[in-house]
C-alpha positions as CSV (number, residue, x, y, z in Angstrom):
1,X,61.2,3.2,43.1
2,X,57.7,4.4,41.8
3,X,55.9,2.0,39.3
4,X,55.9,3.4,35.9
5,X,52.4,3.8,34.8
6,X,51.7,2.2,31.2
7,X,50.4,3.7,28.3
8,X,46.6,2.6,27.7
9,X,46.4,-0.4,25.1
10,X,45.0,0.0,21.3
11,X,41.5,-0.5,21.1
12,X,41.0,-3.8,18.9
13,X,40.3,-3.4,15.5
14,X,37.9,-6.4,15.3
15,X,34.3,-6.6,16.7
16,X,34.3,-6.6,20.3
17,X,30.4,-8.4,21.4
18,X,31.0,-6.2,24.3
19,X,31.5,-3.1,22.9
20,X,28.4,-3.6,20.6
21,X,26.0,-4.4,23.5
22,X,27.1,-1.5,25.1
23,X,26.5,0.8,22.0
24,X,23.1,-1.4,21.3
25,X,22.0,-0.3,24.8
26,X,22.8,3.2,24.5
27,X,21.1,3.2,21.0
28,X,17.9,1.5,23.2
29,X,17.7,3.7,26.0
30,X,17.8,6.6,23.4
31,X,14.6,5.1,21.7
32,X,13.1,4.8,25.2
33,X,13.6,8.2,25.8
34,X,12.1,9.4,22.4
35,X,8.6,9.4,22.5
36,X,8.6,10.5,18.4
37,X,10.5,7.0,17.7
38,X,7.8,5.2,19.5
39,X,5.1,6.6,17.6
40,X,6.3,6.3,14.2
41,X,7.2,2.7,15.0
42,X,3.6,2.0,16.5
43,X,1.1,4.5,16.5
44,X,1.7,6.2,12.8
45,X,1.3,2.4,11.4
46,X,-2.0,2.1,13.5
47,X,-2.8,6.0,12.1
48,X,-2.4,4.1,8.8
49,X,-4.2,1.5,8.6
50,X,-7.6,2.7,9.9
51,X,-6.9,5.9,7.4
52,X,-6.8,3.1,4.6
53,X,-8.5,0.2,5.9
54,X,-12.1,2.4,6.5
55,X,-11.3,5.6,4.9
56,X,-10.0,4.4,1.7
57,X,-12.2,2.1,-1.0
58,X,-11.6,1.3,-4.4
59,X,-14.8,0.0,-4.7
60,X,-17.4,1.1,-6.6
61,X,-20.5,0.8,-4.4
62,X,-23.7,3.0,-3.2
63,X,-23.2,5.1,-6.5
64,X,-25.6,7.7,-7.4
65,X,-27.4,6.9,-10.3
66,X,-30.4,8.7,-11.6
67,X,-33.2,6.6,-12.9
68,X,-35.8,8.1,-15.4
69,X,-38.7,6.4,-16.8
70,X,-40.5,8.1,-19.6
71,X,-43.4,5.7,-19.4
72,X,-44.3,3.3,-16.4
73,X,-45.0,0.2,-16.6
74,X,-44.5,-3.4,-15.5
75,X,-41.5,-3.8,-17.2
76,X,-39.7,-0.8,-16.3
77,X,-41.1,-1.3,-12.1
78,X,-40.0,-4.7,-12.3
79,X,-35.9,-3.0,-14.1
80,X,-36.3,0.1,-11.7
81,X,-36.5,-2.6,-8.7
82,X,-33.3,-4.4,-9.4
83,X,-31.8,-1.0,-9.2
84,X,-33.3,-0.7,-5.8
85,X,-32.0,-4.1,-4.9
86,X,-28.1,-3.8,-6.3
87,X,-25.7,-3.2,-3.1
88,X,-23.9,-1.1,-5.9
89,X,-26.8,1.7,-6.6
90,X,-28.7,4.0,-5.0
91,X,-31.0,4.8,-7.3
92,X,-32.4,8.4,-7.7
93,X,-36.1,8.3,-9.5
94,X,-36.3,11.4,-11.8
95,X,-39.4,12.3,-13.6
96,X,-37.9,14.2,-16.4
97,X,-34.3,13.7,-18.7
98,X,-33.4,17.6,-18.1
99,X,-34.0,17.0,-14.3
100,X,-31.4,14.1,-14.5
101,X,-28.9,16.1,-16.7
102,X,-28.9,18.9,-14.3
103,X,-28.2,16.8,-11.5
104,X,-25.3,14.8,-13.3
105,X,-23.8,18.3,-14.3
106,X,-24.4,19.5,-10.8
107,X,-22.2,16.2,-9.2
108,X,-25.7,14.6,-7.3
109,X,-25.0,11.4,-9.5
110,X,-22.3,9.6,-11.1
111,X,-24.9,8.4,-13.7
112,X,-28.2,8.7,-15.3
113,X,-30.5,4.9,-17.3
114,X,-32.8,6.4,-19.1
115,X,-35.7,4.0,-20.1
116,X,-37.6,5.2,-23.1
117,X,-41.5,5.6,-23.9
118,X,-41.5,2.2,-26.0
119,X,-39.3,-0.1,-23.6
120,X,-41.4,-2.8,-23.0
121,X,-42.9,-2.9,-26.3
122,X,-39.1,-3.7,-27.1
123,X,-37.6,-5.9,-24.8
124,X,-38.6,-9.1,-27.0
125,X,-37.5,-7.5,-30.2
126,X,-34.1,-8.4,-31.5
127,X,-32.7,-5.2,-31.3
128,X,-33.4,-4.8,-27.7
129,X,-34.9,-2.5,-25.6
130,X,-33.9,1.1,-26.5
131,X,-32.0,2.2,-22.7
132,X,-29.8,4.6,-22.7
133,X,-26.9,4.9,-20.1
134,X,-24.8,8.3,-19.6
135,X,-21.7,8.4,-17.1
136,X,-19.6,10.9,-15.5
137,X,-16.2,10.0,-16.6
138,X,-14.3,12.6,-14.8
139,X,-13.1,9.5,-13.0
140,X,-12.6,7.2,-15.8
141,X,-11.8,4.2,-13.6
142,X,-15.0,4.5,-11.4
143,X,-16.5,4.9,-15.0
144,X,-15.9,1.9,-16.4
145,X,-17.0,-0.1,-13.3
146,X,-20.4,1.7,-12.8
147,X,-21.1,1.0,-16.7
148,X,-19.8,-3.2,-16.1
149,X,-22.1,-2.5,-13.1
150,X,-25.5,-1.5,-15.2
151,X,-24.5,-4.5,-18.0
152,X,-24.6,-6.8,-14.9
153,X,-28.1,-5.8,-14.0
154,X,-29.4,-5.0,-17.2
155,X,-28.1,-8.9,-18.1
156,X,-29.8,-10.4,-14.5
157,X,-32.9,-8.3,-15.3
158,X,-33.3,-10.1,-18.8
159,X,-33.1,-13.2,-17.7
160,X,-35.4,-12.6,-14.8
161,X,-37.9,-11.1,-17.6
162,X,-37.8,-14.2,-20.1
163,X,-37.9,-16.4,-16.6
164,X,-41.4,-15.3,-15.4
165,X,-42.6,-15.1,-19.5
166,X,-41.9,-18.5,-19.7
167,X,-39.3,-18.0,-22.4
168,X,-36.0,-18.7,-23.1
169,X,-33.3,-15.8,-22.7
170,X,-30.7,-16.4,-25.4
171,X,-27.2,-14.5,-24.3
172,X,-25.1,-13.8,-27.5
173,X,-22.4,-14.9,-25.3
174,X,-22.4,-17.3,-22.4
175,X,-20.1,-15.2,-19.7
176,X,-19.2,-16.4,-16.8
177,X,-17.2,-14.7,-14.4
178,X,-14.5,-16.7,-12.2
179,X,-12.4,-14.2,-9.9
180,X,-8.6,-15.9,-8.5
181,X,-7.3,-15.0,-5.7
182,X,-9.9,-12.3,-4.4
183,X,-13.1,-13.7,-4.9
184,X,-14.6,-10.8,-2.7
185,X,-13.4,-8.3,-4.4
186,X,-12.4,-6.5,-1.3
187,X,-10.3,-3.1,-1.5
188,X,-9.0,-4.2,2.2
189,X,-6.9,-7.1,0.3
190,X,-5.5,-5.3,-1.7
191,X,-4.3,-2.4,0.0
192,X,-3.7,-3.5,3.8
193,X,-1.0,-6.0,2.4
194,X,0.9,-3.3,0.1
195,X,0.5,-0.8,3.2
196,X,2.7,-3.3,5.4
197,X,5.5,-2.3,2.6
198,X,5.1,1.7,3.2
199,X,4.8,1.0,7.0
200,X,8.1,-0.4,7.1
201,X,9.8,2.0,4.3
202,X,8.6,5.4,6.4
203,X,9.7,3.5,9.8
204,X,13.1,2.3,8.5
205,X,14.2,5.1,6.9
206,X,12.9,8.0,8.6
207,X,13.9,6.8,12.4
208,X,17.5,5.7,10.6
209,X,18.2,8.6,8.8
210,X,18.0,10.8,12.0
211,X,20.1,8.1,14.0
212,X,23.7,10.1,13.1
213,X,22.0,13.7,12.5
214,X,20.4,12.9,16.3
215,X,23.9,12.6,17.5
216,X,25.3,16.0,15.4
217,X,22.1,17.9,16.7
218,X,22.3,17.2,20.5
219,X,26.6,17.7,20.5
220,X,27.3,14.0,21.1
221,X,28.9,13.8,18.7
222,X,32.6,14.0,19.2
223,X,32.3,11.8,22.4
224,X,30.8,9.0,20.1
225,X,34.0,9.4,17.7
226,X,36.6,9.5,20.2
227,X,35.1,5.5,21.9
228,X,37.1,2.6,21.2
229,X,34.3,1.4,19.3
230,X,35.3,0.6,15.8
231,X,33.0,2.1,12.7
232,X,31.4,-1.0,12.1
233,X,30.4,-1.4,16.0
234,X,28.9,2.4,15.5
235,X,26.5,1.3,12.6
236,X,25.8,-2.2,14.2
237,X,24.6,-0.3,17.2
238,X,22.1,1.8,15.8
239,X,20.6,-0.6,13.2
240,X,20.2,-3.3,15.7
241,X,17.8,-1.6,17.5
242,X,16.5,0.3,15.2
243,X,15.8,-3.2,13.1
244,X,13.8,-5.1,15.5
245,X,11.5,-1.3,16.4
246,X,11.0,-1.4,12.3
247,X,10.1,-5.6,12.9
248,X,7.6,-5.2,15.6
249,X,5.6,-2.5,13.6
250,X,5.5,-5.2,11.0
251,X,4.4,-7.7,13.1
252,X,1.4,-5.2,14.3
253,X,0.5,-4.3,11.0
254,X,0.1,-8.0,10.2
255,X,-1.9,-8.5,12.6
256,X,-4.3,-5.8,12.6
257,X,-4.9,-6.6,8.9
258,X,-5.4,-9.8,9.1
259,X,-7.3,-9.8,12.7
260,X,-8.8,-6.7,12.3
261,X,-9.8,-6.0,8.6
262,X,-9.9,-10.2,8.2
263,X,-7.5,-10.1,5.0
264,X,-6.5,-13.7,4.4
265,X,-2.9,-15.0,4.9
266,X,-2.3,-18.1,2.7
267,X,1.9,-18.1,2.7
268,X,4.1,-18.9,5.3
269,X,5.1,-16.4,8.4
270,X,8.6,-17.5,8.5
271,X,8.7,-16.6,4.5
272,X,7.2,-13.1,5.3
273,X,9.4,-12.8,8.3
274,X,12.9,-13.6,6.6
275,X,12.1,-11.1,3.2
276,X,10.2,-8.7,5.8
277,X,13.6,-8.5,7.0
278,X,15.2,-8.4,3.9
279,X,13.3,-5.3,3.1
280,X,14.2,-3.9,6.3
281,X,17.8,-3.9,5.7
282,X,17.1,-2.1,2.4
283,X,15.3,0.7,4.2
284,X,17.7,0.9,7.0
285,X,20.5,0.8,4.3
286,X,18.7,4.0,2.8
287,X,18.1,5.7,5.4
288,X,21.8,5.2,7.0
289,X,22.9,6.6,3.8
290,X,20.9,9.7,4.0
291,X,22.2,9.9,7.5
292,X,25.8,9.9,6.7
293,X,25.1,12.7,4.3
294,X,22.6,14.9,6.2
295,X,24.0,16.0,9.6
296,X,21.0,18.2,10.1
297,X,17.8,16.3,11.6
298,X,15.3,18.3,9.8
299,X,17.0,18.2,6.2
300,X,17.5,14.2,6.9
301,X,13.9,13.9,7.6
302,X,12.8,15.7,4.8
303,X,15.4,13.5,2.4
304,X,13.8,10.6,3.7
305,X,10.5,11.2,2.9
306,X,11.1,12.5,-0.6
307,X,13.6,9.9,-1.5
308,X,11.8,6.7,0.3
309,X,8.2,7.2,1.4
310,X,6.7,9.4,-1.9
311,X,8.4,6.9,-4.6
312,X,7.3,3.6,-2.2
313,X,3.6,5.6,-2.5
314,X,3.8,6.5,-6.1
315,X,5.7,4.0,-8.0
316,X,5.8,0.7,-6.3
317,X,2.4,-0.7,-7.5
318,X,0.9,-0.3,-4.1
319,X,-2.0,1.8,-5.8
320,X,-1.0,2.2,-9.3
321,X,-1.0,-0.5,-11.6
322,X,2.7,0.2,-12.9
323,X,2.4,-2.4,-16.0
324,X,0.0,0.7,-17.4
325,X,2.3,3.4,-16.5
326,X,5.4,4.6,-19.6
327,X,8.4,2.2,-20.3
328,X,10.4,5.0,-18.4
329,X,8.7,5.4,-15.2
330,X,8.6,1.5,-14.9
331,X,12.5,1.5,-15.4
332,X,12.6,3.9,-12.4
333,X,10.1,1.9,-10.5
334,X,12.7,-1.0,-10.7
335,X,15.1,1.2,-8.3
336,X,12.4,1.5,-5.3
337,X,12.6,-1.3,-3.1
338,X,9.0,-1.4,-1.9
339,X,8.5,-2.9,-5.8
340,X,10.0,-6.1,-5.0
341,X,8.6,-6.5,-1.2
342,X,4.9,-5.4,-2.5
343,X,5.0,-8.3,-4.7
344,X,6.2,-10.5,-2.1
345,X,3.5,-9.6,0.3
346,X,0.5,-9.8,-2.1
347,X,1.4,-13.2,-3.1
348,X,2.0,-14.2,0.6
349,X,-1.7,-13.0,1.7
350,X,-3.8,-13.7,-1.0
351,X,-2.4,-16.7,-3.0
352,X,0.8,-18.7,-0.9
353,X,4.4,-19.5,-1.5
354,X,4.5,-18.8,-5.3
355,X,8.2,-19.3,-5.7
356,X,8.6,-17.8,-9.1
357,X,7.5,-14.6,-7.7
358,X,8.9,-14.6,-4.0
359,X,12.4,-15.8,-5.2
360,X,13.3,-13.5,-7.4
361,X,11.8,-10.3,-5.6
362,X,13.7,-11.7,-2.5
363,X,16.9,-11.9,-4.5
364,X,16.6,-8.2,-5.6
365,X,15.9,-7.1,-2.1
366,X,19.1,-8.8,-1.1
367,X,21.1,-7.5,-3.6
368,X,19.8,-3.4,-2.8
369,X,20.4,-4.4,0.7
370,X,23.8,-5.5,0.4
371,X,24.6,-2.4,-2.0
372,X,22.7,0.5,0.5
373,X,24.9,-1.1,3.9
374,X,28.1,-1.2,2.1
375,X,27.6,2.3,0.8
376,X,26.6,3.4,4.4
377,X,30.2,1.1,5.3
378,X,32.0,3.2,3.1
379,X,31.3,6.4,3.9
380,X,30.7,5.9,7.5
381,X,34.5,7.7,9.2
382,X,35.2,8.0,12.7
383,X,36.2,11.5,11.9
384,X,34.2,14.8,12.0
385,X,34.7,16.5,8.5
């Protein structure tokens, strides 16, 4: 009598490890295959941070100053020379005022001194000498710094002056200057750190967000739904990988700032590592969620960007000194998860484990991370419509 074949068993509802390696090797072998996931794991970082490491500076330095002396002497060769010798000038000697207006109106300099026909007769007088300093403050910020630069001089000159008089230069004030945490002064360490956070926002969300419209594009879709594999063992599949691709641009990105553009690192790696990977589950929670909506590769890429990368730029501090910005836009700024992370990592490279800062910003990541992955959960069906 023939055997009686039996019906094929229900797939477990549970997690099956074996089930999820396989899916976690598909998902791998897909990134393989994809040279665009390489490159915005690894190359667009590296794009990055030579774009804002050498290309980008918010220092003030080499500015264009015109210098005009209405009468020369030895007190105004001895003030045009410390000009000469600031790394933050470069002096442009003008014979005339009207010469030195044109030029400032024209964009050659950010700046004209003027040093009038009586300075050194009034240099000891308690007025001062009569100098007269003009800026262009189309950019208000670089403004303000090439004015605190001229003070600087101007104050070095004066004592210099009263030095080689034999006299004694009395400051009305007694300023001095102590600088925490950045002593340099460096645009690098400031920016390098608060790139990391961008890195890993356009990686994570842009290479998750196409992860399900990938599969809609290319048709694979329907044989993904109909595999034992459970919902959860679908989205475990494609973060796992996806996660340690998003980890290992991090770990680049570390190192090129702090071996390359030598930005000090004064926390601890396993610190940045575990809230690195915090923020990571944030972005992939994001960009899951995107990719559940958006079954089209093109309009998830797009949603990605407009929704992660351009508030992470804009609103997470990472430029923009958000404490100066309206009540309202830092009430939205409070949303973005870069915020927290951008926080984390400044404190970790230039001062150390500050727990009153990395605590709480590592809490909030935690929470949006928890929130994004069980939204992605929840609407994540092994069903088509």
């Amino acid at each position: 009598m023939p055997k009686q074949s039996s019906l094929p068993s229900r797939p477990s509802p549970y997690l099956s490890l074996k089930r999820l390696q396989g899916l976690v090797i598909k998902e791998t072998r897909q990134i393989l295959r994809d040279p665009s996931s390489i490159g915005i794991a690894f190359v667009l970082p590296t794009i990055l941070l030579f774009l804002f490491g050498y290309g980008v500076s918010l220092d003030a330095k080499h500015v264009q100053v015109a210098l005009v002396v209405e009468q020369t002497t030895e007190a105004t060769t001895s003030f045009t020379a410390s000009f000469m010798g600031s790394e933050y000038f470069e002096p442009l000697l003008l014979p005339q005022r009207q010469t030195a207006e044109k030029a400032l109106l024209a964009g050659k300099v950010q700046g004209m001194v003027v040093l009038r026909e009586n300075f050194a007769e009034q240099i000891h007088k308690k007025e001062g000498a009569p100098i007269q300093v003009i800026v262009d403050g189309t950019d208000a910020n670089t403004g303000r710094q090439i004015l605190g630069y001229v003070r600087r001089v101007w104050r070095d000159w004066l004592e210099l002056h009263a030095r080689n008089q034999g006299l004694t230069f009395q400051q009305p004030v007694n300023q001095e200057f102590r600088i925490w945490f950045n002593p340099e002064v460096r645009s690098q360490n400031f920016l390098v750190p608060g790139l990391i956070a961008i890195i890993m926002t356009l990686t994570g969300a842009l290479l998750t967000s196409l992860l399900v419209a990938r599969e809609y594009d290319r048709g694979t879709i329907e044989a993904l739904m109909v595999t034992p594999a459970t919902a959860d063992e679908l989205l475990l599949g494609k973060l796992i990988p996806t996660f340690f691709l998003g980890m290992g641009g991090m770990a680049l990105s570390l190192a090129m700032g702090v071996g390359l553009f030598e930005v000090p690192f004064r926390g601890s790696l396993w610190v940045l590592f575990f809230t690195a990977a915090l923020f990571m589950f944030a972005t992939l929670g994001m960009g899951l969620l995107i990719s559940t909506l958006a079954k089209d590769q093109f309009v998830a890429g797009q949603i990605a960007i407009m929704v992660t990368f351009l508030p992470a730029f804009l609103l997470s501090g990472f430029i923009f000194n958000l404490a100066s910005t309206p009540a309202w836009i830092q009430a939205v700024s409070y949303l973005i998860a870069a915020r927290y992370f951008i926080e984390i990592l400044k404190t970790l490279f230039l001062v150390g484990n500050v727990w009153d800062i990395i605590l709480p910003n590592g809490a909030a990541l935690f929470l949006m991370a928890s929130v994004l992955l069980t939204l992605s959960r929840i609407l994540t069906h092994k069903r088509l419509e």
